[in-house]
Structures are given as structure tokens and as C-alpha cells.
N, C-alpha and C positions, 0 to 999 in steps of 0.2 A: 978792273972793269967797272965802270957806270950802276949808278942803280937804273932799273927799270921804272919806266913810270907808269903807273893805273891809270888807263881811260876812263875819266869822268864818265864820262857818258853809260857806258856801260856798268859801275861802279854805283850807278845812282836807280840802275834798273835791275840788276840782278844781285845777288847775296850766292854764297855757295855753303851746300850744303853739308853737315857730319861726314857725308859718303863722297864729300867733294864735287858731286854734280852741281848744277849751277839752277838756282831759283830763279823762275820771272813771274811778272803778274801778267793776267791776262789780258785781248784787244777786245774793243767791242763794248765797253764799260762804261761811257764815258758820254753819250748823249745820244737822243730818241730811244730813250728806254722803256718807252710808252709800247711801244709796238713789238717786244720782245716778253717773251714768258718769264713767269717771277722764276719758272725750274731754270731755263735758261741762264737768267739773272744770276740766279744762287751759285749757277757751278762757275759762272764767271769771278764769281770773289773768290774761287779758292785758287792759288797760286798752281803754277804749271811747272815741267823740266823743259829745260832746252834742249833739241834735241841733241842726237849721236854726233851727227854730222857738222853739228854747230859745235860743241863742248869744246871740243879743243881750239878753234880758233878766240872763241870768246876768254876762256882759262890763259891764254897766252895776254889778251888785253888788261885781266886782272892776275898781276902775278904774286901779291902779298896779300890778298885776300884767301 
């Protein structure tokens, strides 16, 4: 059988984590940040999980990660 090949795309947005769930960063980051709370702001830098319902499709798009 073939290797599998890893979705860029995905690959270049999410990392998976020791417990094997899948890291992403957050939306909302990225401009008119004027109008948004620094709290706001803060929790937006720290990175998210994907959720349940998503894990497994996106683990199937990176499969040697």
C-alpha cells in the first residue's frame, strides 16, 4: 500500500499534542484589534483544542504527525 500524504494545509495550522489531540491557534487575531479588550486579546494568544467532533477527521488528514 501507498504512503499517505499530510494536508498541507492543515499541517501548517495545527501541531498534535503528547495526549495526541490536535493544537490550533485562535480566529479573531489578526486585525481591528483596537476595538477588542487587551483580556480579550490575551486569551486570544493562547492556543485552543479542536474540538471532539473534529479530532478525527482532521488526525486522518495528518497521519505521521
Amino acid at each position: 500500500m501507498s504512503k499517505l500524504k499530510t494536508h498541507k494545509g492543515i499541517s501548517k495550522r495545527m501541531k498534535k499534542t503528547s495526549n495526541g489531540k490536535l493544537k490550533r491557534s485562535k480566529a479573531f487575531r489578526n486585525h481591528i484589534l483596537t476595538k477588542k479588550s487587551a483580556k480579550r486579546k490575551r486569551g486570544l494568544r493562547q492556543p485552543g483544542l479542536v474540538h471532539e467532533s473534529m479530532e478525527k477527521k482532521y488526525s486522518k488528514l495528518l497521519p505521521y504527525n
